[in-house]
Jmol script that loads the backbone (N, CA, C; Angstrom):
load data "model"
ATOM      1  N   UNK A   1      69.530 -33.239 -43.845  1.00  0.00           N
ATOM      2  CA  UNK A   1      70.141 -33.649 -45.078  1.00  0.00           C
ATOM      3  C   UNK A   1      71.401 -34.432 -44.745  1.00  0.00           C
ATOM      4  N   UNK A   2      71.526 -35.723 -45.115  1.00  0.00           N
ATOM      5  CA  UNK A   2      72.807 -36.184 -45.365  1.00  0.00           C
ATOM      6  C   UNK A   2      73.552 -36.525 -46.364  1.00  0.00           C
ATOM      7  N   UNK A   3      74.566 -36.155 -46.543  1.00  0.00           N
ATOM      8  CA  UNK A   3      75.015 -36.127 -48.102  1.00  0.00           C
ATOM      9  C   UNK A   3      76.926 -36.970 -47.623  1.00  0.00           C
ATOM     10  N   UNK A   4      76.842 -38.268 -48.647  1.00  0.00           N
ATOM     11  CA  UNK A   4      78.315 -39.286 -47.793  1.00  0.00           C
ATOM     12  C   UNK A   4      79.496 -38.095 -48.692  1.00  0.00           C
ATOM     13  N   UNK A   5      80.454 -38.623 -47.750  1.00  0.00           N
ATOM     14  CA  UNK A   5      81.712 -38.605 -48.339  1.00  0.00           C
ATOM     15  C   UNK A   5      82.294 -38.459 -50.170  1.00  0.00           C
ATOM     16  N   UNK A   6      81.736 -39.263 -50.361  1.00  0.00           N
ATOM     17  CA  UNK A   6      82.134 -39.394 -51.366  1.00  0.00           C
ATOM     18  C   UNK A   6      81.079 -39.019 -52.668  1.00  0.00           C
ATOM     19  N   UNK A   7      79.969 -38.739 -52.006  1.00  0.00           N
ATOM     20  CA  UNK A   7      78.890 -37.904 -53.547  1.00  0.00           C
ATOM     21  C   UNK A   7      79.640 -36.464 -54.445  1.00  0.00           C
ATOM     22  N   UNK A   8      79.000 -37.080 -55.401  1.00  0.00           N
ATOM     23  CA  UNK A   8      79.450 -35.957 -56.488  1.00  0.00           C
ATOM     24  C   UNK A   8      78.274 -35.154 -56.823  1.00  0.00           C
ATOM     25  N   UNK A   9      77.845 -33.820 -56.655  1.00  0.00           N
ATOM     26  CA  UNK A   9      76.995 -32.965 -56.986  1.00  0.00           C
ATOM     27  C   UNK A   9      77.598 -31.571 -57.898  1.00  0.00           C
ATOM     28  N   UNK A  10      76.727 -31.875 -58.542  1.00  0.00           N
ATOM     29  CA  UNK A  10      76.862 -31.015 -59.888  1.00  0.00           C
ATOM     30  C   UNK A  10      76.719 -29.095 -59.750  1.00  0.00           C
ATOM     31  N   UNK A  11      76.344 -29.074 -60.757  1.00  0.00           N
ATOM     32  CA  UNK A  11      76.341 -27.378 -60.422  1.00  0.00           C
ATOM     33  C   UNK A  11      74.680 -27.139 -60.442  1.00  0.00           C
ATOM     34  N   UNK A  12      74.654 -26.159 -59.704  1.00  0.00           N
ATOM     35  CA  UNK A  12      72.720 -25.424 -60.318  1.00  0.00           C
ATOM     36  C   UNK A  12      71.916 -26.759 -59.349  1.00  0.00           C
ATOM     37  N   UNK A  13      72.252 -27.669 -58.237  1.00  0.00           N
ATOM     38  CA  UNK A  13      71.443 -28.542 -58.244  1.00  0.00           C
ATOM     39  C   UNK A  13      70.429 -27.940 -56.558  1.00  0.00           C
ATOM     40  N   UNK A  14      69.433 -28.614 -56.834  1.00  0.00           N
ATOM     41  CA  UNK A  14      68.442 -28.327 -55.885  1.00  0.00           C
ATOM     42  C   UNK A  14      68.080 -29.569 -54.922  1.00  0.00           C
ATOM     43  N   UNK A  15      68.254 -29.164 -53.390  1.00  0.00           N
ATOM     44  CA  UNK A  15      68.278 -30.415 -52.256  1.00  0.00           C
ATOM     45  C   UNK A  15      67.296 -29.997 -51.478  1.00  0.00           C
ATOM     46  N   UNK A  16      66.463 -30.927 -51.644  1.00  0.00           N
ATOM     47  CA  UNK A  16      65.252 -30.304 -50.072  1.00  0.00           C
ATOM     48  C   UNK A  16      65.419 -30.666 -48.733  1.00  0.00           C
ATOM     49  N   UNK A  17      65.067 -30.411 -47.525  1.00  0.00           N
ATOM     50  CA  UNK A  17      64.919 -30.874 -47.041  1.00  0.00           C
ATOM     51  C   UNK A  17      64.720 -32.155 -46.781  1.00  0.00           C
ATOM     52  N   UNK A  18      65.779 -33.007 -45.803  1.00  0.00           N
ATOM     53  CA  UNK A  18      65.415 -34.620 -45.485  1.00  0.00           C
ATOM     54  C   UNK A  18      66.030 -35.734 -46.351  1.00  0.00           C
ATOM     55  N   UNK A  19      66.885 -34.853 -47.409  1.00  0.00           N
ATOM     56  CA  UNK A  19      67.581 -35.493 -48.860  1.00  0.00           C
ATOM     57  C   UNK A  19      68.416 -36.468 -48.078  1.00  0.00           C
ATOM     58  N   UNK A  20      68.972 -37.783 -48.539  1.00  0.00           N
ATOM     59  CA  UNK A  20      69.898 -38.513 -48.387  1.00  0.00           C
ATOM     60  C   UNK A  20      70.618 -38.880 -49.770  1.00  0.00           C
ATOM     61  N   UNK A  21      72.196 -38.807 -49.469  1.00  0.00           N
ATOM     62  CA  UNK A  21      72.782 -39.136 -50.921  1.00  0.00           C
ATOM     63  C   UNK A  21      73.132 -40.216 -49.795  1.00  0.00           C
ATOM     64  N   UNK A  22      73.346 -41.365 -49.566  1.00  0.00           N
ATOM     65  CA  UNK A  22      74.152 -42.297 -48.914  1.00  0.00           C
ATOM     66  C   UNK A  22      74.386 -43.252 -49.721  1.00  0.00           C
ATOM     67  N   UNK A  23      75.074 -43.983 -48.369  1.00  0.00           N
ATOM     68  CA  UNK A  23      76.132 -45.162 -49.515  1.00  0.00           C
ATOM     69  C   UNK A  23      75.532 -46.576 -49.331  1.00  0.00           C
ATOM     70  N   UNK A  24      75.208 -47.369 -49.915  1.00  0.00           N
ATOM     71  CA  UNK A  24      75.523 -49.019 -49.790  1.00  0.00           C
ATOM     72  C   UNK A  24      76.282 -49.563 -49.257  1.00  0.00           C
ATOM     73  N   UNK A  25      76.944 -50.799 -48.587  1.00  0.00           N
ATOM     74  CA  UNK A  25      77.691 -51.281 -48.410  1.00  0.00           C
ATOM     75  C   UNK A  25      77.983 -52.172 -49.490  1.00  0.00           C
ATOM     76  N   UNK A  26      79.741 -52.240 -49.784  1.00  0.00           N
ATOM     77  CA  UNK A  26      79.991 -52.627 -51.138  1.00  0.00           C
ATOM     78  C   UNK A  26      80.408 -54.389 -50.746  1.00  0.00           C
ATOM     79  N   UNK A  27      80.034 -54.902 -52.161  1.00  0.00           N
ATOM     80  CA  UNK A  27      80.482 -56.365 -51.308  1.00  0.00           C
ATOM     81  C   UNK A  27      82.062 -56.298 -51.598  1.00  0.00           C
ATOM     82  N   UNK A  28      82.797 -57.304 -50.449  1.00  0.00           N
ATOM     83  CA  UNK A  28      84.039 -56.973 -50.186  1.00  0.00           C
ATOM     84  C   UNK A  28      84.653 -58.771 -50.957  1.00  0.00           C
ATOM     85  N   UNK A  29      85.193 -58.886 -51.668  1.00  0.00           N
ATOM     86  CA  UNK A  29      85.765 -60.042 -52.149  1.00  0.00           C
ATOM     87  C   UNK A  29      87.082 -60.306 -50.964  1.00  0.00           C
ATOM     88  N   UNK A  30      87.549 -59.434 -50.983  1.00  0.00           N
ATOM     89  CA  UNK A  30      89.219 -59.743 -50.174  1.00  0.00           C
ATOM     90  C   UNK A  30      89.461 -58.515 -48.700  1.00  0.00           C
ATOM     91  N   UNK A  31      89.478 -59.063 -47.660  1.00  0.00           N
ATOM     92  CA  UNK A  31      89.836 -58.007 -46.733  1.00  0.00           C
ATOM     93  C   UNK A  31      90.465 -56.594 -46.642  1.00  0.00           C
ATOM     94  N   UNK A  32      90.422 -55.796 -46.021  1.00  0.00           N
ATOM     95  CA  UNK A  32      91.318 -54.694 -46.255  1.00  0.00           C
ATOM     96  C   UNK A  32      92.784 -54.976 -45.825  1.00  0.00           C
ATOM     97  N   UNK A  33      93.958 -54.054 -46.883  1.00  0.00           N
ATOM     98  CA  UNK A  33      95.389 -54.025 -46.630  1.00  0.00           C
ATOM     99  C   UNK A  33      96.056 -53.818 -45.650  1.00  0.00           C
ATOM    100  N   UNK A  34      95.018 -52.227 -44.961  1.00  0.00           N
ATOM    101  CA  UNK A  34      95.371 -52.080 -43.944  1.00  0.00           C
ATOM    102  C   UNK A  34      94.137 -51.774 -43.234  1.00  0.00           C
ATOM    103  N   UNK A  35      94.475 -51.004 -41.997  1.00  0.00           N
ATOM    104  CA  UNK A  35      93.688 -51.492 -40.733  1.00  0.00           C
ATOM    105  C   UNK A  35      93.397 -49.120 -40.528  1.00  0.00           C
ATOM    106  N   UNK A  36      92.176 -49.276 -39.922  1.00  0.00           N
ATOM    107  CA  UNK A  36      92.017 -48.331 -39.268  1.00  0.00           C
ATOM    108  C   UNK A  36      90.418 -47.449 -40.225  1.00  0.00           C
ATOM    109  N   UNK A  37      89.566 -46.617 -39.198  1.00  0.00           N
ATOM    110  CA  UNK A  37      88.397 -46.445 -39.974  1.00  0.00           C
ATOM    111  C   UNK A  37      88.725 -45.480 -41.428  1.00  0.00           C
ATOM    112  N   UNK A  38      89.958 -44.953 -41.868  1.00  0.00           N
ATOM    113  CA  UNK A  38      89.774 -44.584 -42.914  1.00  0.00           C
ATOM    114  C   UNK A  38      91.034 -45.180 -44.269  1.00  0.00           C
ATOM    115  N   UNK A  39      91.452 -46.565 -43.797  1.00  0.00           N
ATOM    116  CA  UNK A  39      92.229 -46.768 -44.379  1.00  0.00           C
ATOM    117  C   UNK A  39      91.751 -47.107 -45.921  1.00  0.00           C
ATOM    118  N   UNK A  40      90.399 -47.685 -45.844  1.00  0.00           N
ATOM    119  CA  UNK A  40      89.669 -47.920 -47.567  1.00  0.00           C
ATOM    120  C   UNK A  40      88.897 -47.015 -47.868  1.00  0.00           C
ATOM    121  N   UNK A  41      89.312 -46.001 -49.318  1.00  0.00           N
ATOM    122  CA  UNK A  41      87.828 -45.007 -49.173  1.00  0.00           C
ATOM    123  C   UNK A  41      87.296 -45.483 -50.574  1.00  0.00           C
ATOM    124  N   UNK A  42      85.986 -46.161 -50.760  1.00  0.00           N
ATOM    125  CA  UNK A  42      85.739 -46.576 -51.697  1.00  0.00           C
ATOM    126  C   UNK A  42      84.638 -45.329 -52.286  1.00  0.00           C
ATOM    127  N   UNK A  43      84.501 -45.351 -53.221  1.00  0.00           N
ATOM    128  CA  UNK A  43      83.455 -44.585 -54.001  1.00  0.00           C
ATOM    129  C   UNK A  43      82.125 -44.917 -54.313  1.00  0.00           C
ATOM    130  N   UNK A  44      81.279 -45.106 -53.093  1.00  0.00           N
ATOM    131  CA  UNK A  44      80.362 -45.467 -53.247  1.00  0.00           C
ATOM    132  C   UNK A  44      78.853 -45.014 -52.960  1.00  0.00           C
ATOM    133  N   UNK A  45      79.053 -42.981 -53.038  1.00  0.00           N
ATOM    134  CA  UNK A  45      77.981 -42.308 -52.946  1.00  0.00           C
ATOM    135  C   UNK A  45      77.318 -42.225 -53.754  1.00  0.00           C
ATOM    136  N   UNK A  46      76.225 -41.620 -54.504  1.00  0.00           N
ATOM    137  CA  UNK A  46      75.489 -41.043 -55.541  1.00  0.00           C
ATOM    138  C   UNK A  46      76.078 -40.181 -56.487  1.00  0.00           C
ATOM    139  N   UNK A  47      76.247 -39.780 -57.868  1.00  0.00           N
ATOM    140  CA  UNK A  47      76.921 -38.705 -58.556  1.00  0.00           C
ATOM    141  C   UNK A  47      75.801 -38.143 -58.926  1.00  0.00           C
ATOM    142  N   UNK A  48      75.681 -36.867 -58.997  1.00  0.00           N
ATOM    143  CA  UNK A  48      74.227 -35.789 -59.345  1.00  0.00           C
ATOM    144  C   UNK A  48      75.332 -35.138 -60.172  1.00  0.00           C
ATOM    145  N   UNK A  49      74.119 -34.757 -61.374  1.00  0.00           N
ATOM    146  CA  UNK A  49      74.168 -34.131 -62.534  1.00  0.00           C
ATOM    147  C   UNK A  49      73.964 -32.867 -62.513  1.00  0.00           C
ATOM    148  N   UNK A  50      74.147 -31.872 -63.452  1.00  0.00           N
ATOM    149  CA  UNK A  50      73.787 -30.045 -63.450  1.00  0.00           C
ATOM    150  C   UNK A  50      72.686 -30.196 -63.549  1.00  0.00           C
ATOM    151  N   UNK A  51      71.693 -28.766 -62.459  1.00  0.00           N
ATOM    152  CA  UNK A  51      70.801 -28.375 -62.826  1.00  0.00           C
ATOM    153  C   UNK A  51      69.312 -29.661 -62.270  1.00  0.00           C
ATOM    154  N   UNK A  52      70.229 -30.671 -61.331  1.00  0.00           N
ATOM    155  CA  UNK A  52      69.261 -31.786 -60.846  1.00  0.00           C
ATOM    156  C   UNK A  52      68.180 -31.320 -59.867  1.00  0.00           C
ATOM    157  N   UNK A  53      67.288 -31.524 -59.683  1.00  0.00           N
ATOM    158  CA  UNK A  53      65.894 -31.100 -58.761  1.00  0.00           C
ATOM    159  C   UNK A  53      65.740 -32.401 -57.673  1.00  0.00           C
ATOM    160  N   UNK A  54      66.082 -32.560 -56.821  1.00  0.00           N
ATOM    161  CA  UNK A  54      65.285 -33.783 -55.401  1.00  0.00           C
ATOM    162  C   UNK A  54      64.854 -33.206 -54.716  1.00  0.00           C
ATOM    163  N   UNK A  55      63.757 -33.712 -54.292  1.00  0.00           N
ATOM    164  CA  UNK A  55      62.597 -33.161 -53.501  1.00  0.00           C
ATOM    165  C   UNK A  55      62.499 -33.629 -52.256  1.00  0.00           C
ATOM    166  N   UNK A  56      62.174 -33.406 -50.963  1.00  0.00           N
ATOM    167  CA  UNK A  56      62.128 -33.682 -50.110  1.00  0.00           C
ATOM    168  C   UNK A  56      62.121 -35.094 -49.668  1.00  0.00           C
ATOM    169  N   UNK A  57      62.689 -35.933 -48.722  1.00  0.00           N
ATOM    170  CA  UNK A  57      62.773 -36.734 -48.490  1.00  0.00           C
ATOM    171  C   UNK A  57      62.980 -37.846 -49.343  1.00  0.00           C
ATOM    172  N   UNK A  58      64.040 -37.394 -50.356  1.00  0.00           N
ATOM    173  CA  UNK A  58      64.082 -38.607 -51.332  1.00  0.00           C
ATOM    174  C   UNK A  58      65.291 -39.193 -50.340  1.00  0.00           C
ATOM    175  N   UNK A  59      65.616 -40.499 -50.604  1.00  0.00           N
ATOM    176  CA  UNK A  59      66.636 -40.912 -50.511  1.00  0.00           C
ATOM    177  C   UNK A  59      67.445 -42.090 -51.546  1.00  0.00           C
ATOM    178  N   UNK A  60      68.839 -41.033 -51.812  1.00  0.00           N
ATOM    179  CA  UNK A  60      69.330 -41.903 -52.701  1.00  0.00           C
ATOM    180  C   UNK A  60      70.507 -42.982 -52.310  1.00  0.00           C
ATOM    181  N   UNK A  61      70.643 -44.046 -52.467  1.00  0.00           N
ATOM    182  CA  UNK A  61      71.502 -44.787 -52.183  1.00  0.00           C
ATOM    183  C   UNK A  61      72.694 -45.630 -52.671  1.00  0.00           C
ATOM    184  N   UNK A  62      73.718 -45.613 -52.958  1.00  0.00           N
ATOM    185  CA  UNK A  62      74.623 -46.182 -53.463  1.00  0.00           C
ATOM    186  C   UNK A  62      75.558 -45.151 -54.824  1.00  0.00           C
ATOM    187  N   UNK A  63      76.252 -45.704 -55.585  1.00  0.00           N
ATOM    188  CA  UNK A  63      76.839 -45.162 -56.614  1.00  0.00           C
ATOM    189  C   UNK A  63      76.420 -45.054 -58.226  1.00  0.00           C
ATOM    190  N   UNK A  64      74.885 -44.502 -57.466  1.00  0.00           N
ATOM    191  CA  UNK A  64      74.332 -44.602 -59.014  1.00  0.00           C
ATOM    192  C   UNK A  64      74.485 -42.964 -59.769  1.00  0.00           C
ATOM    193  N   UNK A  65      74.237 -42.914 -60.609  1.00  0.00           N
ATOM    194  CA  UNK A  65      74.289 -41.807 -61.726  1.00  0.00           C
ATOM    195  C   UNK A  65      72.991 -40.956 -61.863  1.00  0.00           C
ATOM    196  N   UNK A  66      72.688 -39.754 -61.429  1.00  0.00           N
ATOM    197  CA  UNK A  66      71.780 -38.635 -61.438  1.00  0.00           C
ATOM    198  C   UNK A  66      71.595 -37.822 -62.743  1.00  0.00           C
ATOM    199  N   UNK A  67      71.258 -38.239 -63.852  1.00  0.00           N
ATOM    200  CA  UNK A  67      72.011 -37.695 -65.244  1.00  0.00           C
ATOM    201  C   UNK A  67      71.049 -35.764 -65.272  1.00  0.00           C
ATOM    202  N   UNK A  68      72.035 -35.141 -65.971  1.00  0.00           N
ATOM    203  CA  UNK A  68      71.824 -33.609 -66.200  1.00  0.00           C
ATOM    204  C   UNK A  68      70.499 -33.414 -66.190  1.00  0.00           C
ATOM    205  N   UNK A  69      69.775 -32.655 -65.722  1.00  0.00           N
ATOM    206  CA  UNK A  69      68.020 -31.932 -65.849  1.00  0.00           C
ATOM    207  C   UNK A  69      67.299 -32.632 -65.429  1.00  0.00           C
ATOM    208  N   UNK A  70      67.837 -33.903 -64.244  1.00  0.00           N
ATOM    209  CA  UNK A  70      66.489 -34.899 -64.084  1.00  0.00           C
ATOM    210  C   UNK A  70      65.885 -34.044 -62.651  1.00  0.00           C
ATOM    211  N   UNK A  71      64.834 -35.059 -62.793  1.00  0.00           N
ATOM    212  CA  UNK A  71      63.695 -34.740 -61.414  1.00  0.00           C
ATOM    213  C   UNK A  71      62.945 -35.404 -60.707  1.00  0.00           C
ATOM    214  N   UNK A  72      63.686 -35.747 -59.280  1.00  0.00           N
ATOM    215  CA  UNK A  72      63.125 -36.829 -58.434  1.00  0.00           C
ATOM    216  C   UNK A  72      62.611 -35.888 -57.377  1.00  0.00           C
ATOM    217  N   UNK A  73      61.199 -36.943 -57.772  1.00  0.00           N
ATOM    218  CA  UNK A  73      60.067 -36.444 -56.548  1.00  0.00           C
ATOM    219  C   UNK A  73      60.475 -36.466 -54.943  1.00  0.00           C
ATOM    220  N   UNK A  74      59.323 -36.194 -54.371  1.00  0.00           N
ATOM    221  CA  UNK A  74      59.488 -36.374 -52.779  1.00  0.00           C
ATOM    222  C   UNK A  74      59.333 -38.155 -52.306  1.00  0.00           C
ATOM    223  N   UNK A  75      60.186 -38.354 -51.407  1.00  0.00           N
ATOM    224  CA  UNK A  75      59.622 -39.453 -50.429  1.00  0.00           C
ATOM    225  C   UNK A  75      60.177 -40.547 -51.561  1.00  0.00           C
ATOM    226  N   UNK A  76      61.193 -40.587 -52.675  1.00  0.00           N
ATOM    227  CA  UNK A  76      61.276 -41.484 -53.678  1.00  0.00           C
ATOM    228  C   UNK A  76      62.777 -42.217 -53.080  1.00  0.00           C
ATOM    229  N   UNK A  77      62.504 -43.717 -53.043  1.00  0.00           N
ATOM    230  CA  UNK A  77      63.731 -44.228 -52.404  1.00  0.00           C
ATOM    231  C   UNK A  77      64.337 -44.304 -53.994  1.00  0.00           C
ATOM    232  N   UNK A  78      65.488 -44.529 -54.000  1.00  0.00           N
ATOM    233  CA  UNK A  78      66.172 -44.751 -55.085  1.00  0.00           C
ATOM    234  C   UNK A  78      67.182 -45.877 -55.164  1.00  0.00           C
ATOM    235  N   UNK A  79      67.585 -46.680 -56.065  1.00  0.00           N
ATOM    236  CA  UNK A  79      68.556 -47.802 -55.901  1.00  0.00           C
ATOM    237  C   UNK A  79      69.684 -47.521 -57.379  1.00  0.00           C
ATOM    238  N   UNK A  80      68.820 -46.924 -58.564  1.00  0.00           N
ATOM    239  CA  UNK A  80      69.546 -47.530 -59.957  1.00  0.00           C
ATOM    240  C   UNK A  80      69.658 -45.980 -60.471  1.00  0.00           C
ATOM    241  N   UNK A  81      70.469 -46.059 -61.361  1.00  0.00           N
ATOM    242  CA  UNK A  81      70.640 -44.683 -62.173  1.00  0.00           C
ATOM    243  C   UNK A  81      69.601 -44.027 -62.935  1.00  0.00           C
ATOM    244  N   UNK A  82      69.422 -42.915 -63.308  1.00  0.00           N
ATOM    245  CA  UNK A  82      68.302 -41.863 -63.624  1.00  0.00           C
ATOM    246  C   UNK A  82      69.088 -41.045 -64.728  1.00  0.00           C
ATOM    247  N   UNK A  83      68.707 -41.573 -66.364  1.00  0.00           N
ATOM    248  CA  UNK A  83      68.553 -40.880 -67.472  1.00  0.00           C
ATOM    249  C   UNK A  83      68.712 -38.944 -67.158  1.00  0.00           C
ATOM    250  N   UNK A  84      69.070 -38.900 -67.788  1.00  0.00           N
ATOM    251  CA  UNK A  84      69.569 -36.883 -67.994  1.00  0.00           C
ATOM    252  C   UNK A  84      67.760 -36.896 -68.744  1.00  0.00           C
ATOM    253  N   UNK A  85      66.927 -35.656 -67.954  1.00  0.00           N
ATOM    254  CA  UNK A  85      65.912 -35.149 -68.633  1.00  0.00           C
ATOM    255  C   UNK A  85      64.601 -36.075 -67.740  1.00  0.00           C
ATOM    256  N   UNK A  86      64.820 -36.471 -67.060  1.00  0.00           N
ATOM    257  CA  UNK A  86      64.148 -37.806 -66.788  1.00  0.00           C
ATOM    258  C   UNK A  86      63.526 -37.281 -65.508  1.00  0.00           C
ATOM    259  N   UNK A  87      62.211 -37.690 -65.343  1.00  0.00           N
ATOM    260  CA  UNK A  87      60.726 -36.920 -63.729  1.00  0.00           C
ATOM    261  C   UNK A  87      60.712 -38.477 -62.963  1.00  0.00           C
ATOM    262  N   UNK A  88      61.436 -38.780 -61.806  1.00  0.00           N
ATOM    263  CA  UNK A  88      61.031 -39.674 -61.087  1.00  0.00           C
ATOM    264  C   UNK A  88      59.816 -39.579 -59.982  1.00  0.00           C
ATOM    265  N   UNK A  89      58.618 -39.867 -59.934  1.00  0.00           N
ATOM    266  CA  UNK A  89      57.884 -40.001 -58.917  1.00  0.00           C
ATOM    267  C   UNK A  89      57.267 -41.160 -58.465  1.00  0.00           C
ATOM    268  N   UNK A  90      56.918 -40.893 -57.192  1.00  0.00           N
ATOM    269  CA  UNK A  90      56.095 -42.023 -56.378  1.00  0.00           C
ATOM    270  C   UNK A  90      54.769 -42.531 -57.299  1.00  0.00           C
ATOM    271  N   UNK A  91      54.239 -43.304 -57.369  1.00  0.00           N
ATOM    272  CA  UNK A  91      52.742 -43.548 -57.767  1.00  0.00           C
ATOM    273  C   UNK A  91      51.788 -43.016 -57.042  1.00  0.00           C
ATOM    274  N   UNK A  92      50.502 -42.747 -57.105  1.00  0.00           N
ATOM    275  CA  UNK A  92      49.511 -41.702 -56.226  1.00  0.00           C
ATOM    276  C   UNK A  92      48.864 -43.087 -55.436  1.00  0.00           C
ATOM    277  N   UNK A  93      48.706 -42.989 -54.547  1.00  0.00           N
ATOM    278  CA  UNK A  93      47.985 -43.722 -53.012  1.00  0.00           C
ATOM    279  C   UNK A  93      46.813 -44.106 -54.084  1.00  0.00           C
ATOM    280  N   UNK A  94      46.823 -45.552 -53.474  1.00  0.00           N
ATOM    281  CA  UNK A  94      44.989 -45.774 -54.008  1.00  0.00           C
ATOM    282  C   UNK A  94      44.097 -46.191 -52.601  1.00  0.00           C
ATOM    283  N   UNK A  95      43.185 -45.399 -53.135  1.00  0.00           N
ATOM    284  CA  UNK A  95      41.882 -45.598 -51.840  1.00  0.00           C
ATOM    285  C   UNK A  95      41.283 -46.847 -51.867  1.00  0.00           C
ATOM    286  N   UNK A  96      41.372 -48.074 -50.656  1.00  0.00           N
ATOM    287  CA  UNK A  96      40.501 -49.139 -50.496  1.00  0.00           C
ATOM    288  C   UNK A  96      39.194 -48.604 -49.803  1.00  0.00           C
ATOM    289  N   UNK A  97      38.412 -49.057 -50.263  1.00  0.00           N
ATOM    290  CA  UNK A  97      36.755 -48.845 -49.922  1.00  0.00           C
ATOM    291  C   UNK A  97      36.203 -49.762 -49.623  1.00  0.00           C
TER     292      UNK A  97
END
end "model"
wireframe off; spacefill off
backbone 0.3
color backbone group
C-alpha cells in the first residue's frame, strides 16, 4: 500500500491490499522560492470520504475527491473525482474467438 503525504482519508474507510493514493505531478508555472526536497509541499494526493470501500489494487492518482459511501473496484486506475454513493468498476474481459 502506498498512501502520499498529503492524502486525506476519512473515517470507517476500507484499503486493500496493493492500494495507491499517489500524487501527479503538478504543472509548475513559476520555479520554486526556495531550494531543498521539502521546501514546496503542494497538495496533491487523493481526499477519501467516510465509510469509502477500494479494493485491491486500485490506484488512485492525483487530488481528486473520493465522495462519502463510494465503491471502487479492484485493479481500477483512477484520474477524476467519484460522486458520494457511487460503485466504480472495471468492465468484464471480453472473449475473442
Amino acid at each position: 500500500m502506498v498512501i502520499g503525504e498529503t492524502a486525506v482519508i476519512g473515517a470507517r474507510v476500507r484499503l486493500y491490499q496493493h492500494v495507491t493514493l499517489g500524487a501527479r505531478t503538478p504543472h509548475r508555472s513559476q520555479p520554486r522560492s526556495t531550494s531543498g526536497p521539502f521546501a514546496e509541499r503542494i497538495a496533491r494526493h487523493p481526499i477519501v470520504g467516510d465509510d469509502v470501500v477500494i479494493y485491491a489494487g486500485a490506484t488512485i492518482l492525483g487530488r481528486v475527491t473520493i465522495g462519502d459511501r463510494a465503491v471502487i473496484g479492484g485493479n481500477v486506475w483512477l484520474l477524476q473525482d467519484v460522486a458520494a454513493n457511487s460503485v466504480l468498476m472495471q468492465p468484464e474481459a471480453v472473449a475473442v474467438s
